[in-house]
The first five atom37 places (N, CA, C, CB, O) and aatype in JSON, in Angstrom:
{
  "aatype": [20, 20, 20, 20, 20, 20, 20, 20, 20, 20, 20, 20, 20, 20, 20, 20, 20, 20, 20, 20, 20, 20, 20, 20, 20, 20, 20, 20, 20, 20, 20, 20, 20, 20, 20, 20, 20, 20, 20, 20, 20, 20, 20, 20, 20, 20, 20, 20, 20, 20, 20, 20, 20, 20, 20, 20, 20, 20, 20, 20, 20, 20, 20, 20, 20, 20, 20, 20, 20, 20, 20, 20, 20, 20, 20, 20, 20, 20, 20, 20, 20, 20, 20, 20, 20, 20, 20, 20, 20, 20, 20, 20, 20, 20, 20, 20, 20, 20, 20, 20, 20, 20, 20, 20, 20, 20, 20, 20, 20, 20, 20, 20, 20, 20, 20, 20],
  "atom_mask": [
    [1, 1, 1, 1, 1],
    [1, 1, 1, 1, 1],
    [1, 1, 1, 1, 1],
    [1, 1, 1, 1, 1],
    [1, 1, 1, 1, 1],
    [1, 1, 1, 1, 1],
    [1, 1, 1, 1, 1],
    [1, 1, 1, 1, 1],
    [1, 1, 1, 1, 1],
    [1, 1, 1, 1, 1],
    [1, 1, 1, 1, 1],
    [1, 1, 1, 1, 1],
    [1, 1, 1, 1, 1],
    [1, 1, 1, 1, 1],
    [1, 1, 1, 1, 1],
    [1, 1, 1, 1, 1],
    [1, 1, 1, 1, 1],
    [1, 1, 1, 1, 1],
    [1, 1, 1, 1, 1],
    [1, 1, 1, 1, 1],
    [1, 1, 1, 1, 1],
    [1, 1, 1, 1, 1],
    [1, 1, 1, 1, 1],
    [1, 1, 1, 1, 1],
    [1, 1, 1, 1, 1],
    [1, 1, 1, 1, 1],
    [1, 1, 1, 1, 1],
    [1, 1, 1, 1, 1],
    [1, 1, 1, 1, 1],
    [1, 1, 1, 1, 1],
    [1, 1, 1, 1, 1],
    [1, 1, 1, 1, 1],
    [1, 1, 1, 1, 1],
    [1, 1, 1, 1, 1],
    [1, 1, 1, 1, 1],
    [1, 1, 1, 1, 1],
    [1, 1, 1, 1, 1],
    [1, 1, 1, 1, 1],
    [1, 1, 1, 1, 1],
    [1, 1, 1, 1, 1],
    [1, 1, 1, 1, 1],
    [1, 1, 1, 1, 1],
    [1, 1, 1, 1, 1],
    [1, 1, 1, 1, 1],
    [1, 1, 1, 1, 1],
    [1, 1, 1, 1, 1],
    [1, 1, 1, 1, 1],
    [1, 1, 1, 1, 1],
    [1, 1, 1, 1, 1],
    [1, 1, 1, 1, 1],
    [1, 1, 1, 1, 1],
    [1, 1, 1, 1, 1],
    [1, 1, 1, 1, 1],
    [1, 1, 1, 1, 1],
    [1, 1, 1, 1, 1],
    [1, 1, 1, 1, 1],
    [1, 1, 1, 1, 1],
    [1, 1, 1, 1, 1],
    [1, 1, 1, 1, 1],
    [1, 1, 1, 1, 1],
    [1, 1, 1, 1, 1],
    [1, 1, 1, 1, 1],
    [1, 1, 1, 1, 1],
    [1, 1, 1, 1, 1],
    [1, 1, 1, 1, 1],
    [1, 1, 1, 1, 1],
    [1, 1, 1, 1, 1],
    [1, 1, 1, 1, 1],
    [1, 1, 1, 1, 1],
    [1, 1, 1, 1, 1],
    [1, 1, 1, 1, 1],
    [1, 1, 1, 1, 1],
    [1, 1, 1, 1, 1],
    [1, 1, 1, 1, 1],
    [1, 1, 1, 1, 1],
    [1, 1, 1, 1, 1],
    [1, 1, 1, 1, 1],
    [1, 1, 1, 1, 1],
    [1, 1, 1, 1, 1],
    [1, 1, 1, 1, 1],
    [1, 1, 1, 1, 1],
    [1, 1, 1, 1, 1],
    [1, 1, 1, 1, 1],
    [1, 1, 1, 1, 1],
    [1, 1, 1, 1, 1],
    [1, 1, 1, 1, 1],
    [1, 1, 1, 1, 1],
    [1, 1, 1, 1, 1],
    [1, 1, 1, 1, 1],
    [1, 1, 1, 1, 1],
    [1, 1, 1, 1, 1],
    [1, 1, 1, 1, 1],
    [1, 1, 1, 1, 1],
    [1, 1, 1, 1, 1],
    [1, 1, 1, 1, 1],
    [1, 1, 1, 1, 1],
    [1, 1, 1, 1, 1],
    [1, 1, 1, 1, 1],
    [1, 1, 1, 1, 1],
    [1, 1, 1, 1, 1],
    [1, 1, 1, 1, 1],
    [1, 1, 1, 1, 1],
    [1, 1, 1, 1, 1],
    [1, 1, 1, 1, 1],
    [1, 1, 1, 1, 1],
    [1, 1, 1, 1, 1],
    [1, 1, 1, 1, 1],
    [1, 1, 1, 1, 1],
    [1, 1, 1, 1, 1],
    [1, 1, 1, 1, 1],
    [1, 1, 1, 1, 1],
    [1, 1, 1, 1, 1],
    [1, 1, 1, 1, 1],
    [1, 1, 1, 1, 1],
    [1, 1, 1, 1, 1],
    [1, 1, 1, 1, 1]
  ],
  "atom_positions": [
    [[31.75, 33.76, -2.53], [30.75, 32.89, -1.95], [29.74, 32.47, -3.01], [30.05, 33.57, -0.76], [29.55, 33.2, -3.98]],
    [[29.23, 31.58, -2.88], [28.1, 30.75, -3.75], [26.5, 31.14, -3.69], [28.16, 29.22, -3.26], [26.16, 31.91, -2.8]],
    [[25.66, 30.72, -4.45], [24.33, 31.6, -4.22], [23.88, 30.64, -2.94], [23.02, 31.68, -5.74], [22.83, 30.87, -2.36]],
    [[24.64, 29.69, -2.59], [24.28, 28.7, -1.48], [25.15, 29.21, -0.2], [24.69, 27.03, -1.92], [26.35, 29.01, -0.09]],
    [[24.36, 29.89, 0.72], [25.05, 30.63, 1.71], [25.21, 29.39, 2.28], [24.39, 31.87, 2.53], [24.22, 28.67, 2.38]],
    [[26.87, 28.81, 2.89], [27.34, 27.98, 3.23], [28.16, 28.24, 4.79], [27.97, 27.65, 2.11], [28.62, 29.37, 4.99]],
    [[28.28, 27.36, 5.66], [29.18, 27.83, 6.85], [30.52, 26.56, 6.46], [28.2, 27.65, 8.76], [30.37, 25.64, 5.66]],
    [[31.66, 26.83, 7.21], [32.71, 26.42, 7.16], [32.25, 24.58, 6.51], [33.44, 26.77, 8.72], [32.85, 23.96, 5.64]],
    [[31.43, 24.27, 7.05], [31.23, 22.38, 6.91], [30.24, 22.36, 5.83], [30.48, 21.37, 8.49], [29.53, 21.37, 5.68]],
    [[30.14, 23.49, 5.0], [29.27, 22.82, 3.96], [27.89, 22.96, 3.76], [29.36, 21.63, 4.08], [27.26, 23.13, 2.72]],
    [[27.39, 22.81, 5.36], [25.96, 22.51, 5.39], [24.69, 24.13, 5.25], [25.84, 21.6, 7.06], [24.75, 25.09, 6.02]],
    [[23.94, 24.02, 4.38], [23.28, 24.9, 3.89], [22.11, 25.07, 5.04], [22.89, 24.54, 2.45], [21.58, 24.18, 5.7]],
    [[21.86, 26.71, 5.07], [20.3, 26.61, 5.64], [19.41, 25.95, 5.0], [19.65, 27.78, 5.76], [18.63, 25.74, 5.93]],
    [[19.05, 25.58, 4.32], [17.83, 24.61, 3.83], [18.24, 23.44, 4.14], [17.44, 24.58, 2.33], [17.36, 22.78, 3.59]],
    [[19.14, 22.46, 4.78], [19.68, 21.67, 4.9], [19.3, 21.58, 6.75], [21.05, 21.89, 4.18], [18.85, 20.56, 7.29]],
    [[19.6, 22.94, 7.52], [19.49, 22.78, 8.43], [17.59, 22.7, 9.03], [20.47, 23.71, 8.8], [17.03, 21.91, 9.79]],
    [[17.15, 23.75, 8.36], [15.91, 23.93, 8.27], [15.03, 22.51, 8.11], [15.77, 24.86, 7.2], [14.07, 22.18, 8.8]],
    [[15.6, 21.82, 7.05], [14.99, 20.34, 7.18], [15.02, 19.2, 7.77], [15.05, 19.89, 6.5], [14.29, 18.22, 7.86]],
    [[16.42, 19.66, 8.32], [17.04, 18.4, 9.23], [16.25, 19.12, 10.88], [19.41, 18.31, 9.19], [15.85, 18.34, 11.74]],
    [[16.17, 20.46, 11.02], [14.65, 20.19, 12.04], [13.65, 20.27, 11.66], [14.32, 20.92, 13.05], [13.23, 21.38, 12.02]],
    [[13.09, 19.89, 11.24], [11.33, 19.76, 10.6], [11.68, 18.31, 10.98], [10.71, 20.2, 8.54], [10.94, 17.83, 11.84]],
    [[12.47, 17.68, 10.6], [12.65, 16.18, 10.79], [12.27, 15.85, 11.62], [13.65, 15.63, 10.81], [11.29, 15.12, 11.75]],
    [[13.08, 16.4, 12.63], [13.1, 16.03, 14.39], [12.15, 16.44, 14.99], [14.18, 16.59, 15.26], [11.83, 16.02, 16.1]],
    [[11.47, 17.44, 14.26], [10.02, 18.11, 15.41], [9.24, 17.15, 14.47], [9.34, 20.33, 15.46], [8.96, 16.28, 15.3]],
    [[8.85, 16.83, 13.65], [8.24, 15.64, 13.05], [8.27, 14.53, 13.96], [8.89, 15.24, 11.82], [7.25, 14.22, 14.56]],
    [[9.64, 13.74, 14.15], [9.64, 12.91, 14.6], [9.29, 12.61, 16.13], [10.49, 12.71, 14.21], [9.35, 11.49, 16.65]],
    [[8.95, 13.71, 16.7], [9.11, 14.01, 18.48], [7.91, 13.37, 18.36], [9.2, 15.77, 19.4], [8.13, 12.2, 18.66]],
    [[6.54, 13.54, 18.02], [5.01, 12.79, 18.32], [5.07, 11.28, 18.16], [3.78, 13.33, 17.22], [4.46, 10.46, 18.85]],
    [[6.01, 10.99, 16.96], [5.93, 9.36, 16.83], [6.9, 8.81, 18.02], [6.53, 8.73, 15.17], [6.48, 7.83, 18.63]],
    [[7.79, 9.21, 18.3], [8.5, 8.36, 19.15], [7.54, 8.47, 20.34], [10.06, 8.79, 19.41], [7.75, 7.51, 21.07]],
    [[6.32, 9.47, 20.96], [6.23, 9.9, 21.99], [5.36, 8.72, 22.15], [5.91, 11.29, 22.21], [5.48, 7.97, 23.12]],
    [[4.42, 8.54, 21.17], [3.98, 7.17, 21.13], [4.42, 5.93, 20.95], [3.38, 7.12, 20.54], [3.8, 4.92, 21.26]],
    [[5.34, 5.96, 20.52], [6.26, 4.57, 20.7], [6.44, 3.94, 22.01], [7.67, 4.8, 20.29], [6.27, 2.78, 22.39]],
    [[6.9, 5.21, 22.71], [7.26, 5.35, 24.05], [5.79, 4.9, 24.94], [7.82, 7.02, 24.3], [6.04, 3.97, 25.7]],
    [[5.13, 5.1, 24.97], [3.84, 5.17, 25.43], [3.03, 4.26, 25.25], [3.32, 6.04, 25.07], [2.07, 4.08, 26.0]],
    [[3.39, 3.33, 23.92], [2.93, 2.1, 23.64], [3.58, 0.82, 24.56], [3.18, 1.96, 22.17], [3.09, -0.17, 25.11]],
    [[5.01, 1.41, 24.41], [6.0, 0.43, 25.08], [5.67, 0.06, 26.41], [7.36, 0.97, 25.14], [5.36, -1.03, 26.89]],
    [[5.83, 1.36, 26.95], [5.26, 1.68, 28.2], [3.94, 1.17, 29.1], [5.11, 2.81, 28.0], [3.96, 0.91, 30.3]],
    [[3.07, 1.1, 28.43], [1.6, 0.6, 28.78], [2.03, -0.98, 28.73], [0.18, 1.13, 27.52], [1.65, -1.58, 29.73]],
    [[2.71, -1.77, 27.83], [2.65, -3.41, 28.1], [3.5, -3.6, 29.14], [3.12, -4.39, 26.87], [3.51, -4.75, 29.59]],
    [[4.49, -2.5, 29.83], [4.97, -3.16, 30.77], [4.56, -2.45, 32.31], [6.44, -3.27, 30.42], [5.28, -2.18, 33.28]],
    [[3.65, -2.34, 32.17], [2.55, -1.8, 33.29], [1.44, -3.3, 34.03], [1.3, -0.44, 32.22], [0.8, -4.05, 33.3]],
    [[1.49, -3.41, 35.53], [0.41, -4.3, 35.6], [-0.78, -3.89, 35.48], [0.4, -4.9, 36.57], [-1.13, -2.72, 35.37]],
    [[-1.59, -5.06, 35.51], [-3.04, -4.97, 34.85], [-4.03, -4.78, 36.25], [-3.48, -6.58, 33.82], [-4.06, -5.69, 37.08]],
    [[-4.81, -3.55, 36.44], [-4.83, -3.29, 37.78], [-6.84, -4.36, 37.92], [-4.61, -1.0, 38.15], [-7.69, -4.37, 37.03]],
    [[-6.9, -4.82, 38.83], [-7.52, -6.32, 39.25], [-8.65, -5.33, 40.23], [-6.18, -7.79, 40.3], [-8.03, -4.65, 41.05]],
    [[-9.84, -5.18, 40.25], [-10.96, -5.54, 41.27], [-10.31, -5.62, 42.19], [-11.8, -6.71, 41.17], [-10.45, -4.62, 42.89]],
    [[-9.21, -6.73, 42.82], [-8.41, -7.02, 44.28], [-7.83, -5.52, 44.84], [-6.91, -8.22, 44.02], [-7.94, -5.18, 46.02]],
    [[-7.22, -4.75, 43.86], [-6.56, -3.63, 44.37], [-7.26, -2.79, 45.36], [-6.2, -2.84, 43.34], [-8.44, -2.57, 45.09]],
    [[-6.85, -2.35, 46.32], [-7.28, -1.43, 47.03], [-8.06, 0.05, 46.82], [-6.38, -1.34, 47.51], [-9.08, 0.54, 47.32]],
    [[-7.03, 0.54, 45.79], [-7.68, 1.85, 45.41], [-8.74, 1.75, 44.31], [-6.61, 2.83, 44.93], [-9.51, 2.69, 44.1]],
    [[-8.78, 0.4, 43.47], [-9.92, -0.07, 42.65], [-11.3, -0.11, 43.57], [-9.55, -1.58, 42.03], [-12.31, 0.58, 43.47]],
    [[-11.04, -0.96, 44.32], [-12.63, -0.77, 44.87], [-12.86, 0.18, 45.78], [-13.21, -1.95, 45.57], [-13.93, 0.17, 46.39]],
    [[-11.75, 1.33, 46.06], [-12.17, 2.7, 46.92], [-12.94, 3.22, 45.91], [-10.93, 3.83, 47.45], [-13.96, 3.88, 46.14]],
    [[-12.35, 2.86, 44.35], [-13.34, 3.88, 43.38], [-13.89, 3.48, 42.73], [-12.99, 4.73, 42.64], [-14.02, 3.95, 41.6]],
    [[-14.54, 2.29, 43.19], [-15.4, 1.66, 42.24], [-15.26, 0.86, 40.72], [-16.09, 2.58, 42.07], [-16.19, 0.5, 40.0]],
    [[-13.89, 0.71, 40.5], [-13.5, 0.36, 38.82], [-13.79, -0.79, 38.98], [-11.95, 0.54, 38.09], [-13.67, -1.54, 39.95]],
    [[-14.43, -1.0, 37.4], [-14.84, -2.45, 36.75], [-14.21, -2.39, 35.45], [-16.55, -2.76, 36.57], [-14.22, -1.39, 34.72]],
    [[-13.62, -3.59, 35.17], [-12.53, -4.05, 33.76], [-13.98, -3.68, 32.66], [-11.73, -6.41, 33.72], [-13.64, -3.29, 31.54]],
    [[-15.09, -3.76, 32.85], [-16.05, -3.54, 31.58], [-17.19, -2.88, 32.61], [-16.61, -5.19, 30.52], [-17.76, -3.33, 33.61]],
    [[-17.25, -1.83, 32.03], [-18.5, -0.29, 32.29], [-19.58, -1.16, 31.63], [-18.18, 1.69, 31.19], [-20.53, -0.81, 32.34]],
    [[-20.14, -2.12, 30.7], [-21.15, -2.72, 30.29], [-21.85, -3.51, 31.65], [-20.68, -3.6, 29.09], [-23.05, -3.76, 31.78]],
    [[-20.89, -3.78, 32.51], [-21.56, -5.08, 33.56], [-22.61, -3.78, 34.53], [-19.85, -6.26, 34.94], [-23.8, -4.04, 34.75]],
    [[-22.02, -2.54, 34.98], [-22.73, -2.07, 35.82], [-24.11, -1.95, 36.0], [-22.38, -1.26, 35.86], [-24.7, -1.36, 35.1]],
    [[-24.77, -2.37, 36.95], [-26.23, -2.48, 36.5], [-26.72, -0.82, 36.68], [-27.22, -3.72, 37.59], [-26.17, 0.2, 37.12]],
    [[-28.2, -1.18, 35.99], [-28.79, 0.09, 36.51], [-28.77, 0.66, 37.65], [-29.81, 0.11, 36.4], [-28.73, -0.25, 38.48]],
    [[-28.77, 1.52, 38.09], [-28.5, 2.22, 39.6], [-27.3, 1.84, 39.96], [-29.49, 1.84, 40.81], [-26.88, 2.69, 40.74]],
    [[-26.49, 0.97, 39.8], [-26.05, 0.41, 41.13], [-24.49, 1.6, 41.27], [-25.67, -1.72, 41.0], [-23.68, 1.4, 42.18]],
    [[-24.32, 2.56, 40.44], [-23.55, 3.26, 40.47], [-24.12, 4.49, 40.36], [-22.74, 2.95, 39.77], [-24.84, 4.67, 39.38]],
    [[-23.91, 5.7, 41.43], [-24.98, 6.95, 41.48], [-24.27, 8.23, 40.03], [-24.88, 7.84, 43.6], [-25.02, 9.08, 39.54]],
    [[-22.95, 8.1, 39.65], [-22.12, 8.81, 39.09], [-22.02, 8.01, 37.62], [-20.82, 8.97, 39.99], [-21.32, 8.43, 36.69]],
    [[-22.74, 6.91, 37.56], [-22.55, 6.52, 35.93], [-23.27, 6.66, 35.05], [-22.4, 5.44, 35.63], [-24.43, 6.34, 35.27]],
    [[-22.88, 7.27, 33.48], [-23.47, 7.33, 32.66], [-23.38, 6.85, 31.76], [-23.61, 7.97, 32.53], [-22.3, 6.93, 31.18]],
    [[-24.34, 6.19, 31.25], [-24.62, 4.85, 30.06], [-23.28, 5.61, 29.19], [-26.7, 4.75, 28.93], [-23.22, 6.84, 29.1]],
    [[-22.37, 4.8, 28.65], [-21.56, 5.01, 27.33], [-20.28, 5.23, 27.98], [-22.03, 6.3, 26.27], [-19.31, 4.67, 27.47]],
    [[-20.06, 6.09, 29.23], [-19.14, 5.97, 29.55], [-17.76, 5.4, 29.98], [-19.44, 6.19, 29.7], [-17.75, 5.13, 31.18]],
    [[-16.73, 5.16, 29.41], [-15.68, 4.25, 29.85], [-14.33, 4.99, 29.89], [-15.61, 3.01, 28.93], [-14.01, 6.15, 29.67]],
    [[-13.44, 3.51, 30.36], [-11.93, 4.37, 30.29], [-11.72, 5.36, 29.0], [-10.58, 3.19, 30.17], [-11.31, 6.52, 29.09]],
    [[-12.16, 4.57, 27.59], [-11.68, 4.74, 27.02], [-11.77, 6.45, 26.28], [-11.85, 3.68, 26.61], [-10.99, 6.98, 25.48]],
    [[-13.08, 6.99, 26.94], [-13.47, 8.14, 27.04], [-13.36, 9.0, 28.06], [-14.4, 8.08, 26.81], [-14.15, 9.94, 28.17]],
    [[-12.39, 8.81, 28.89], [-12.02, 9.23, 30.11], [-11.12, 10.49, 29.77], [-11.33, 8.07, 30.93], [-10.51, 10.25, 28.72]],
    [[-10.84, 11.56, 30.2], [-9.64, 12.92, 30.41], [-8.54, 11.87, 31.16], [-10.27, 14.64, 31.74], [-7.33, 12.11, 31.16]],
    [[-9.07, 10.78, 31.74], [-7.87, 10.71, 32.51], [-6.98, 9.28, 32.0], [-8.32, 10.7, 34.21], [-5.98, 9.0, 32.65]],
    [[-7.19, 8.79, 31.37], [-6.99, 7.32, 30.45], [-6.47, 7.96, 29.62], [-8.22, 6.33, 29.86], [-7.04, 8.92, 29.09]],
    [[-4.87, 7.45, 29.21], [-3.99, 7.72, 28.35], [-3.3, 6.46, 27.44], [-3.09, 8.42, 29.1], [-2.09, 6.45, 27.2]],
    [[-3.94, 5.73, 27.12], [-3.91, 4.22, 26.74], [-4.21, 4.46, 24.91], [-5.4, 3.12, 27.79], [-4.05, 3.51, 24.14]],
    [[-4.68, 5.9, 24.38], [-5.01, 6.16, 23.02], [-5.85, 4.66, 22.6], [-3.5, 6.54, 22.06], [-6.58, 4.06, 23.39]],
    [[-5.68, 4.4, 21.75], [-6.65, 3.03, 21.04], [-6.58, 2.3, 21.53], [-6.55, 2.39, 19.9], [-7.43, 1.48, 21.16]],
    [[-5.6, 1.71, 22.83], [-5.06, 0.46, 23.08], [-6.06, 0.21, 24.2], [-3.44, 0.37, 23.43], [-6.52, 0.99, 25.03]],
    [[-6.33, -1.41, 23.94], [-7.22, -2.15, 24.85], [-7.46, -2.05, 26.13], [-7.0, -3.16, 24.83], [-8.54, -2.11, 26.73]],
    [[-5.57, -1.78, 26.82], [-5.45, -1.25, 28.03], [-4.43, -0.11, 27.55], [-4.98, -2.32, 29.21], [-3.7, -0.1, 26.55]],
    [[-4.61, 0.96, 28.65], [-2.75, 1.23, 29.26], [-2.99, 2.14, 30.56], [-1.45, 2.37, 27.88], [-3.64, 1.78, 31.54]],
    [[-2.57, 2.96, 30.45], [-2.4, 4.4, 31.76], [-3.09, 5.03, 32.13], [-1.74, 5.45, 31.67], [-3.4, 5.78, 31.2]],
    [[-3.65, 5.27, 33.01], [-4.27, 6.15, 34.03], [-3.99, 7.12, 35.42], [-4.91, 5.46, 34.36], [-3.87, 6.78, 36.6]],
    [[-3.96, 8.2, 34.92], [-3.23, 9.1, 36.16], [-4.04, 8.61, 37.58], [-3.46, 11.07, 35.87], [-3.52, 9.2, 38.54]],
    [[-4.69, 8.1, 37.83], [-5.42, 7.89, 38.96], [-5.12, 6.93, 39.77], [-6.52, 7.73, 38.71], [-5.1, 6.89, 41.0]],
    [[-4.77, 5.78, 38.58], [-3.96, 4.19, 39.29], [-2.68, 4.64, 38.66], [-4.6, 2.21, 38.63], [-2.79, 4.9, 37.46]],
    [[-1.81, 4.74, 39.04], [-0.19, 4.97, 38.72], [0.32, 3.67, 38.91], [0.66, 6.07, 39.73], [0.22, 2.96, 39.92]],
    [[1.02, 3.37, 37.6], [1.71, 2.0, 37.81], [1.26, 0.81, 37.38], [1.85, 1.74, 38.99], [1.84, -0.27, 37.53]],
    [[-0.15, 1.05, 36.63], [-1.08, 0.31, 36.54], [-1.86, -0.06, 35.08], [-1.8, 0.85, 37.41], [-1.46, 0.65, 34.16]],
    [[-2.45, -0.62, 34.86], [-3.18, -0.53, 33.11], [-4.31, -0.7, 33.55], [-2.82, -1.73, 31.75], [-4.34, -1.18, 34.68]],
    [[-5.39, -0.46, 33.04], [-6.64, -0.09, 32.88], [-7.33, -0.26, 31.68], [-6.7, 1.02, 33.17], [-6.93, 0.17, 30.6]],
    [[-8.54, -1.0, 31.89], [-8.54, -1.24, 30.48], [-9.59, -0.51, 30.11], [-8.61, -2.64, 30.03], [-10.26, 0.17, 30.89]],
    [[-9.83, -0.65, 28.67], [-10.11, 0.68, 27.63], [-11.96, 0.81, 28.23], [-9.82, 0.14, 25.32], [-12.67, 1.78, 28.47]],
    [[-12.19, -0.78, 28.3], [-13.75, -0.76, 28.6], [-13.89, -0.73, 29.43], [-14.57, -1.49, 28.35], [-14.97, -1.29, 29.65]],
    [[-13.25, -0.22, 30.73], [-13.43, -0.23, 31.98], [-14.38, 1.31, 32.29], [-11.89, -0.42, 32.68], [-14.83, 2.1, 31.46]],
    [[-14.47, 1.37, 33.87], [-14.82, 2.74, 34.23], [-14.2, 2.43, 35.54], [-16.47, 3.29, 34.17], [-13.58, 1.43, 35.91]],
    [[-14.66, 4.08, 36.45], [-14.34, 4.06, 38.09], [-15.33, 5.22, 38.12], [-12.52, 4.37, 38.79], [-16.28, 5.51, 37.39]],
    [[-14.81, 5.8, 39.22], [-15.81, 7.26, 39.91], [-15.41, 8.23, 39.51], [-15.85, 7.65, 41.42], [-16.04, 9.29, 39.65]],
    [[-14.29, 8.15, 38.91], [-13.32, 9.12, 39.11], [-13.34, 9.65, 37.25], [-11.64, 8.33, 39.91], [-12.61, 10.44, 36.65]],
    [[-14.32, 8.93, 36.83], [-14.76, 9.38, 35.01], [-14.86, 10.9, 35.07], [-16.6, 8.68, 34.3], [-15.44, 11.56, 35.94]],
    [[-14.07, 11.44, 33.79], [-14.67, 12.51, 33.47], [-14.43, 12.83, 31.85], [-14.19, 13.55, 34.43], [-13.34, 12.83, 31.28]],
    [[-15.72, 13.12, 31.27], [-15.76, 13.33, 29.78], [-14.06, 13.87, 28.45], [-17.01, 14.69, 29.87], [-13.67, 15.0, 28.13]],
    [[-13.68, 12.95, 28.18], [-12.37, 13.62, 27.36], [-12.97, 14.6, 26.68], [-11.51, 12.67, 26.28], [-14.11, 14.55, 26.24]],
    [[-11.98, 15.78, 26.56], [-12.12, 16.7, 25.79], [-12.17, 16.75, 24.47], [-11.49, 17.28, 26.04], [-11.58, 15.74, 24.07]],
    [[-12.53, 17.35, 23.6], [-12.87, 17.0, 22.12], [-13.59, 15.71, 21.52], [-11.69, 17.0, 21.49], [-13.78, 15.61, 20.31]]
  ]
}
């Protein structure tokens, strides 16, 4: 045998070892690929929707006036939301509206501070 511990096909542990680092490498980018893809073919959820105005969402958290929301706090938006999964993008996902995009400067009732 060779100082290259080999199995029947050749292929070396360091060979295998890298060829997964590859793939666990590659699992985060596709996950966003996926997720990018995903968000443009989502509709764009409208004021008209039903469960929008059960919870109060506005496409821009800037319009809300003073008071007129008892649960809002200046700065807050989708895009700082736990529950807005849209990463940088203008719009995308929200566990709350399923099916739906949301956009980044938006808010609802249903805000709560992202972690980190």
């Amino acid at each position: 045998m060779t100082t290259k511990q080999q199995n029947r096909r050749g292929v070396t542990r360091r060979d295998l070892l890298a060829g997964s680092a590859a793939t666990v490498a590659a699992i985060p980018l596709s996950a966003i690929a996926l997720r990018s893809a995903y968000a443009q073919d989502l509709a764009e959820l409208t004021g008209d929707d039903p469960a929008a105005q059960a919870l109060g969402y506005v496409a821009d958290a800037a319009s809300i006036a003073d008071g007129a929301e008892a649960t809002f706090k200046a700065g807050s938006n989708c895009a700082n939301c736990q529950l807005y999964t849209g990463g940088d993008a203008e719009q995308g996902p929200c566990s709350i509206f399923p099916g739906k995009a949301v956009s980044a400067k938006g808010w609802c009732r249903t805000w709560v501070q992202k972690a980190g």
